[in-house]
C-alpha positions in Angstrom: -18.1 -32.1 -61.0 -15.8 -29.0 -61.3 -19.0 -26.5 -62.2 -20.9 -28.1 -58.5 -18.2 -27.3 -57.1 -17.8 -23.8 -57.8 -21.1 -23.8 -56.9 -21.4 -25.3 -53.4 -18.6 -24.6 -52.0 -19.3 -20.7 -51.6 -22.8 -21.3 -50.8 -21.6 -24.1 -48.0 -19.0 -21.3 -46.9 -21.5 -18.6 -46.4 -23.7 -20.4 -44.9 -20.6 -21.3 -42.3 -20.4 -17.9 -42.3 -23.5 -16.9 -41.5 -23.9 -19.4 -38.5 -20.4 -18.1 -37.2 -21.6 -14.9 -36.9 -25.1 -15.8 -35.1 -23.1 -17.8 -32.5 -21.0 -15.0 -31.8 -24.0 -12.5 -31.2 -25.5 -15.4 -29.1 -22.3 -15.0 -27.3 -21.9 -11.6 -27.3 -25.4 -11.0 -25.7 -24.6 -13.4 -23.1 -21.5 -12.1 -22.2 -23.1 -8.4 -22.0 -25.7 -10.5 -19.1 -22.9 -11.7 -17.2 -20.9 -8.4 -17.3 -24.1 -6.6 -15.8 -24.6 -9.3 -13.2 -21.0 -8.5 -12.5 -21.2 -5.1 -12.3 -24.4 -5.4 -9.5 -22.0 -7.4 -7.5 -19.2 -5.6 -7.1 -21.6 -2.1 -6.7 -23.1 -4.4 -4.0 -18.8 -5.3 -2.3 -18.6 -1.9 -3.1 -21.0 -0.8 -1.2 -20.5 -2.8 2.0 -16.8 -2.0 1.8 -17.8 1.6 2.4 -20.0 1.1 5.1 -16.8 -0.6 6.8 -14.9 2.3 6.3 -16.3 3.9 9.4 -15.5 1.1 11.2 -12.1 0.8 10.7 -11.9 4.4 11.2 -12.9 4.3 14.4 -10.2 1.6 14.7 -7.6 3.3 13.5 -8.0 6.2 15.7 -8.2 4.3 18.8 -5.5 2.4 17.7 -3.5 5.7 17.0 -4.8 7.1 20.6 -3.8 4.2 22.5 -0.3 4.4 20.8 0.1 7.8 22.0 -0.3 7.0 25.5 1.3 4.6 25.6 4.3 6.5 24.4 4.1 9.0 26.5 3.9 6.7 29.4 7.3 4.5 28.4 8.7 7.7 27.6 7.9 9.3 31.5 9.1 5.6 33.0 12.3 6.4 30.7 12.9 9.2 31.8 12.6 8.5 35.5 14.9 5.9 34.7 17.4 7.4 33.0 17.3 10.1 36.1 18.1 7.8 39.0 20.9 6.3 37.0 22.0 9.7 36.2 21.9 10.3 40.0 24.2 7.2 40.7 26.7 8.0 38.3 27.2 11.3 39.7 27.3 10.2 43.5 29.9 7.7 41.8 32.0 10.0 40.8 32.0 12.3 43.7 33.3 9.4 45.6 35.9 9.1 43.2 36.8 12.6 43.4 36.9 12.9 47.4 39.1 9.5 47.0 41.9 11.1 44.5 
């Protein structure tokens, strides 16, 4: 019983062996199939992504040219603002000085 032992039991684990490693180069090659279908897709993202870029370009600068004016605008209004105020205040206190 001993000597059938020592006999099938390294034949039984090679054989384990063996089939081990052709499931994991079964795997292996699949999993090289999937990476390559992943890599066509994300080329293909990659691809629109860029083609978007000029888009949001565009975007940005209008975005950036529209800010502009209307800074300049709020910043005229401001200072027309700030001028009439200014203008009060002094008449203010010419009142105040003809008074003391």
């Amino acid at each position: 019983m001993l000597d059938f032992l020592n006999v099938f039991l390294p034949i039984a684990l090679y054989i384990v062996g063996i089939i081990t490693l052709i499931i994991i180069m079964i795997l292996g090659i699949k999993l090289i199939g999937v990476l390559d279908k992943v890599d066509r897709v994300v080329d293909n993202i990659e691809d629109k992504v860029n083609s978007l870029n000029v888009a949001f370009s565009i975007i940005d600068k209008a975005t950036e040219s529209i800010t502009t004016i209307g800074n300049t605008v709020l910043g005229a209004v401001n200072n027309a603002v700030a001028k009439v105020f200014k203008k009060k205040d002094e008449d203010t206190d010419k009142e105040e000085d003809y008074y003391e």
